[in-house]
PABA-779272 format. One record per residue (C-alpha): residue number from 1; residue in one letter; x, y, z. Coordinates in Angstrom, 3 decimals. Each point is the difference from the previous one (the first is absolute). Example, Ala and Ser with C-alpha at 12.3 -4.5 7.8 and 13.67 -1.06 7.14 Angstrom:
# residues 2
+-----+------+----------+----------+----------+
| seq | type |     east |    north |       up |
+-----+------+----------+----------+----------+
|   1 |    A |   12.300 |   -4.500 |    7.800 |
|   2 |    S |    1.370 |    3.440 |   -0.660 |
+-----+------+----------+----------+----------+
***
This chain:
# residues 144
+-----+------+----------+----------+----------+
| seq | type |     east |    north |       up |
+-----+------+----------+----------+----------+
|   1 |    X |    1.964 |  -22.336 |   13.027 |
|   2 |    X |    0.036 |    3.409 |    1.307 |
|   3 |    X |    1.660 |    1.779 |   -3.510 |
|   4 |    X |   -2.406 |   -2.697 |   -1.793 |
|   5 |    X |   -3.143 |    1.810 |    0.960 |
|   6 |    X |    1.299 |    3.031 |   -0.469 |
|   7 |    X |    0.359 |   -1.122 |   -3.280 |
|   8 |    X |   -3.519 |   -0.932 |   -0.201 |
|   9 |    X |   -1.165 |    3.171 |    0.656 |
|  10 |    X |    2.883 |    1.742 |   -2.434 |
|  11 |    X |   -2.863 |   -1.176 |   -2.607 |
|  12 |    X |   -3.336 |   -0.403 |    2.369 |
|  13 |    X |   -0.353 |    3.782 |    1.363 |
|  14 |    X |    1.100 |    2.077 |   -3.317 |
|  15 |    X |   -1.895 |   -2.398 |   -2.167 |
|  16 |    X |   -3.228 |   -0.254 |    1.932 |
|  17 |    X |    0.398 |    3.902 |   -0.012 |
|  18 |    X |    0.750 |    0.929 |   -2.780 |
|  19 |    X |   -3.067 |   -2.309 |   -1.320 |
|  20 |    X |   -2.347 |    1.051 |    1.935 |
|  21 |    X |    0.446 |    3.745 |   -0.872 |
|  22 |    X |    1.048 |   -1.315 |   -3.892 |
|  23 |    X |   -3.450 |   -1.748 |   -0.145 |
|  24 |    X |   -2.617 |    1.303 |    2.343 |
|  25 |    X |    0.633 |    3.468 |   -0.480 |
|  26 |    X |    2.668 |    1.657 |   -2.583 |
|  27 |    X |   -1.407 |   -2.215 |   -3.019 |
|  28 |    X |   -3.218 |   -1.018 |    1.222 |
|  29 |    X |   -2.131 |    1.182 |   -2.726 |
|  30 |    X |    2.682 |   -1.244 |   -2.234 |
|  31 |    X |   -0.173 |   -3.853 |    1.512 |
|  32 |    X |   -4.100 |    0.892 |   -0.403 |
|  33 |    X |    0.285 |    0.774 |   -3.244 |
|  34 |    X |    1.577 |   -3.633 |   -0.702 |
|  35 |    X |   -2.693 |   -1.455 |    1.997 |
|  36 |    X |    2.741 |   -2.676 |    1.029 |
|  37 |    X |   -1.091 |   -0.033 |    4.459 |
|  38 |    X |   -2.725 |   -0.733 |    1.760 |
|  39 |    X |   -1.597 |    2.613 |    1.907 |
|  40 |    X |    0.590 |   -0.983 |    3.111 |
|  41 |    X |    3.672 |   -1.081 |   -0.036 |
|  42 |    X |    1.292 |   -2.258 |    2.807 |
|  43 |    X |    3.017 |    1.847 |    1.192 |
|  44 |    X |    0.913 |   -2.764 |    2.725 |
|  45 |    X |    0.241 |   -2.267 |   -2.998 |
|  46 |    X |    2.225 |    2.514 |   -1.840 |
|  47 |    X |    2.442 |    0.169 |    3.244 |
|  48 |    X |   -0.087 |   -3.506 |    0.272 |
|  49 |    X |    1.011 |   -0.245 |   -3.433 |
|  50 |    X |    3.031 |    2.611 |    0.709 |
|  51 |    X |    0.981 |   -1.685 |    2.719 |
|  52 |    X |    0.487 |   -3.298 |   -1.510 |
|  53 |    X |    1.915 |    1.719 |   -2.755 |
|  54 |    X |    1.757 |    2.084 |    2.485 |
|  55 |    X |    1.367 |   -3.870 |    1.360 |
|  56 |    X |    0.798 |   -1.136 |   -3.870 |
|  57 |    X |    1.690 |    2.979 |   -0.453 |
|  58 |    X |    2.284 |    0.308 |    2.700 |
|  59 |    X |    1.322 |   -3.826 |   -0.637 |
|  60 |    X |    0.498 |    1.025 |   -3.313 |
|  61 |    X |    2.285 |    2.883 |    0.925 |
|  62 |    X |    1.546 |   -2.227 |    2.304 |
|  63 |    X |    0.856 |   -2.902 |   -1.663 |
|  64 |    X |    0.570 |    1.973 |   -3.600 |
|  65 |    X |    1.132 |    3.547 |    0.795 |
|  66 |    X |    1.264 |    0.264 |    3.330 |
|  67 |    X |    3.315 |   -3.110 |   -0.689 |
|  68 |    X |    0.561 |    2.569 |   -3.291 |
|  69 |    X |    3.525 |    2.683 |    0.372 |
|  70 |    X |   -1.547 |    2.966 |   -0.917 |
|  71 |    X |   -0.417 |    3.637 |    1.403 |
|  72 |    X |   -3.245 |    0.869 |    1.659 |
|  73 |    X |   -1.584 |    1.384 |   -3.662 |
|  74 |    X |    1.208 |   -2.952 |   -1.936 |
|  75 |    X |   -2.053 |   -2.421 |    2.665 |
|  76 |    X |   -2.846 |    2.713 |   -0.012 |
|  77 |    X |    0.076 |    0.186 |   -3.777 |
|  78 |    X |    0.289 |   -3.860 |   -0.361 |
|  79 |    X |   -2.637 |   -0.800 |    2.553 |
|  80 |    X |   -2.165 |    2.650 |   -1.111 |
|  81 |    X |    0.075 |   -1.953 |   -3.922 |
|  82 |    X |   -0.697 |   -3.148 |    1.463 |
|  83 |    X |   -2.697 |    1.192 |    2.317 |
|  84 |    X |   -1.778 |    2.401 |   -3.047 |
|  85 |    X |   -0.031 |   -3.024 |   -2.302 |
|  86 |    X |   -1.653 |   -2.500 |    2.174 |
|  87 |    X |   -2.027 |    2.123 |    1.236 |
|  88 |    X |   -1.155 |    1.424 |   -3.466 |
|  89 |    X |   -0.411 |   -3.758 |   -0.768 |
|  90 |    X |   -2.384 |   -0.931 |    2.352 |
|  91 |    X |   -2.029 |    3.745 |    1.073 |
|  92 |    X |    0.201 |    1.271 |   -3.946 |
|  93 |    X |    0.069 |   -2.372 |   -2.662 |
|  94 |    X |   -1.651 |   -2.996 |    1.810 |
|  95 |    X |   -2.848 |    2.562 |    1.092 |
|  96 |    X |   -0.500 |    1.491 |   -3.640 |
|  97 |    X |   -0.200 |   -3.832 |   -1.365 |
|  98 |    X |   -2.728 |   -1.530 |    2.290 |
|  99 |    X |   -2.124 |    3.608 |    1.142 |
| 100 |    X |   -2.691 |    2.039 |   -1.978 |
| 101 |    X |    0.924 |    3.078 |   -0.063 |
| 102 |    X |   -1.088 |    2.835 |   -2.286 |
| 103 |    X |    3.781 |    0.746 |   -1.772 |
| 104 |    X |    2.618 |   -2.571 |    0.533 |
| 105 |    X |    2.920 |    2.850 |   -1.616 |
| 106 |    X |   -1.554 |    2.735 |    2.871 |
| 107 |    X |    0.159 |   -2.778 |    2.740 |
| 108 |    X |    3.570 |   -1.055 |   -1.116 |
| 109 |    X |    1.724 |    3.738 |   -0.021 |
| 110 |    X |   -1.711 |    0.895 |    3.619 |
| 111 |    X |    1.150 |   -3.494 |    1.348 |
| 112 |    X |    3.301 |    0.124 |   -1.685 |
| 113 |    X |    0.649 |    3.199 |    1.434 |
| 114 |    X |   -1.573 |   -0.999 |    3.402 |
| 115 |    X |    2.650 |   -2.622 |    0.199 |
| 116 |    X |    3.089 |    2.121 |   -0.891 |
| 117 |    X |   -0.925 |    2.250 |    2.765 |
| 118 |    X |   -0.525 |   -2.679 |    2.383 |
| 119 |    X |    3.218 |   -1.550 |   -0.883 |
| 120 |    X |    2.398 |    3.773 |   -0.292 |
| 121 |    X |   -1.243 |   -0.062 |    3.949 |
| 122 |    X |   -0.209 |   -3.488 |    1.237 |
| 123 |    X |    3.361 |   -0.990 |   -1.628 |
| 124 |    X |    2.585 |    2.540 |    2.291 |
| 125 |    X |   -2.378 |   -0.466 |    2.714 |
| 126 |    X |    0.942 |   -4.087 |    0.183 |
| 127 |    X |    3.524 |    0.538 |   -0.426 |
| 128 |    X |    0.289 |    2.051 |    3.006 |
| 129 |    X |   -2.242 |   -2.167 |    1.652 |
| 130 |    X |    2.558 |   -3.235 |   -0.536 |
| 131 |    X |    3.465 |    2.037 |   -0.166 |
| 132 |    X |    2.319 |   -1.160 |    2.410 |
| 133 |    X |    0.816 |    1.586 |    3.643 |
| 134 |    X |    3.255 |    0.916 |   -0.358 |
| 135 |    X |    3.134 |   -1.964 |    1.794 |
| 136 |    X |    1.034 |    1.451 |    3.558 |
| 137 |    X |    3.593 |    0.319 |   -1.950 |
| 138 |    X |   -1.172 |    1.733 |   -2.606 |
| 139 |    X |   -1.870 |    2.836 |    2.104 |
| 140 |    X |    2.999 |    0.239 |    2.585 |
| 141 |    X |    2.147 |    1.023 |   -3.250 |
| 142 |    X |   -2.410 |    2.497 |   -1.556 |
| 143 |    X |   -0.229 |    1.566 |    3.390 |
| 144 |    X |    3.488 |    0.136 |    1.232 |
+-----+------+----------+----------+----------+
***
């Protein structure tokens, strides 16, 4: 339960970061200029949000990634895909389809490239969140 949470955060703190700076304050006038948010934005909604995603996310790496033989950058790089494309799916395209916005092309580039940030650091964050301890054996022979 312990590594699980972990996990959760792995996405929850560098997400909710990197958004907040991302949105409220390196593009602001950019995200203005789209006149996509309200101007009073809810950010205990938008951590709530995370959070729940943060939960999805980490069963996800779990039950997809983590059973997967693979070296610490092929599980980054392969949960990192996964993660980018959902997440494009549902805080990208599904946004651009249902909000006004003043350019749907300007909201897709910042978003796209919102996501493949979040993802480069969220991705090697959750592996080392979930890799395992290693075996008493193990470190007794890498010591001795």
């Amino acid at each position: 339960m312990r590594r699980f949470t972990v996990g959760v955060l792995a996405y929850l703190v560098p997400t909710f970061a990197l958004g907040f700076v991302w949105h409220l304050i390196l593009f602001k006038n950019y995200y203005e200029a789209l006149a996509i948010y309200r101007s009073d934005i809810i950010i205990p909604f938008g951590l709530l949000s995370m959070l729940i995603q943060g939960v999805i996310f980490a069963w996800i790496y779990v039950s997809a990634v983590a059973p997967r033989n693979g070296s610490f950058r092929s599980r980054a790089l392969v949960y990192g895909a996964i993660g980018a494309v959902l997440s494009w799916s549902f805080t990208t395209i599904a946004v651009a389809a249902k909000n006004l916005m003043s350019s749907v092309p300007d909201y897709l580039l910042i978003e796209t490239a919102f996501t493949l940030v979040q993802w480069i650091m969220v991705a090697p964050l959750t592996v080392l969140a979930f890799r395992q301890p290693m075996h008493d054996e193990a470190r007794v022979r890498l010591a001795g």
